[in-house]
C-alpha angles and dihedrals in degrees: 000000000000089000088073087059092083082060100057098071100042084050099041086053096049095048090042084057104049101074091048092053096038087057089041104058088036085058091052090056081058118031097152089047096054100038084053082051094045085055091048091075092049102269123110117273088224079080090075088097104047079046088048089050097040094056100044106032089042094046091045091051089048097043084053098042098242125145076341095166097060089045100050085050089052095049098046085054106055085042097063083040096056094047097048101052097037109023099030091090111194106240117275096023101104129025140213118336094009099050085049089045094049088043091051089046085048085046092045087051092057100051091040078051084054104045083052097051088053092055085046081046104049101015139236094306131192121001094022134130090235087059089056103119094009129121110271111245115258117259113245 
């Protein structure tokens, strides 16, 4: 059974990535229509393209295991930082249905933030470009 445990961090990585890619490509097929969305939480919309590098620079380092570490610190960041300026609704400011479904996508950016913090914590693991050159981990 403990043979499965150098799976879990590539794979964690990889799944943990994939949501930042995946938004940031989307954002690059709409630039105009997510720098209007970034103003509308008070920032300026110009920061579409840090936002555009920080997803899918930062995913495809920590999909790959490199600085891993300072990308997964990053990420988790500007994670807490996009759900609390777009998915932390003042009471009162949304009802029903949208205010659940803004409190589950607040709910859904911490744990993404602490999923992050335990790659920052305990580092990019097995199969990872980091690893390269290290000792290999004992079998238990």
């Amino acid at each position: 059974m403990t043979n499965i445990y150098p799976l879990a961090a590539p794979l964690g990585r990889v799944l943990l990535a994939l949501i930042f890619i995946v938004s940031g490509l989307q954002k690059l097929g709409d630039p105009a229509g997510t720098a209007a969305h970034i103003a509308s939480g008070g920032l300026p919309g110009i920061l579409v393209w840090p936002t555009i590098l920080v997803e899918v620079v930062g995913g495809v380092l920590l999909a790959v295991g490199y600085q891993t570490r300072l990308a997964a610190l990053a990420l988790a960041g500007f994670t807490l930082l996009a759900g609390v300026l777009y998915h932390l609704v003042p009471a009162g400011a949304a009802e029903g249905m949208a205010a659940q479904m803004q409190i589950i996508s607040f709910m859904k950016n911490l744990s993404i933030t602490g999923g992050l913090l335990f790659v920052f914590a305990l580092g990019a693991g097995a199969w990872s470009v980091d690893a390269k050159g290290q000792a290999a981990p004992a079998a238990a």
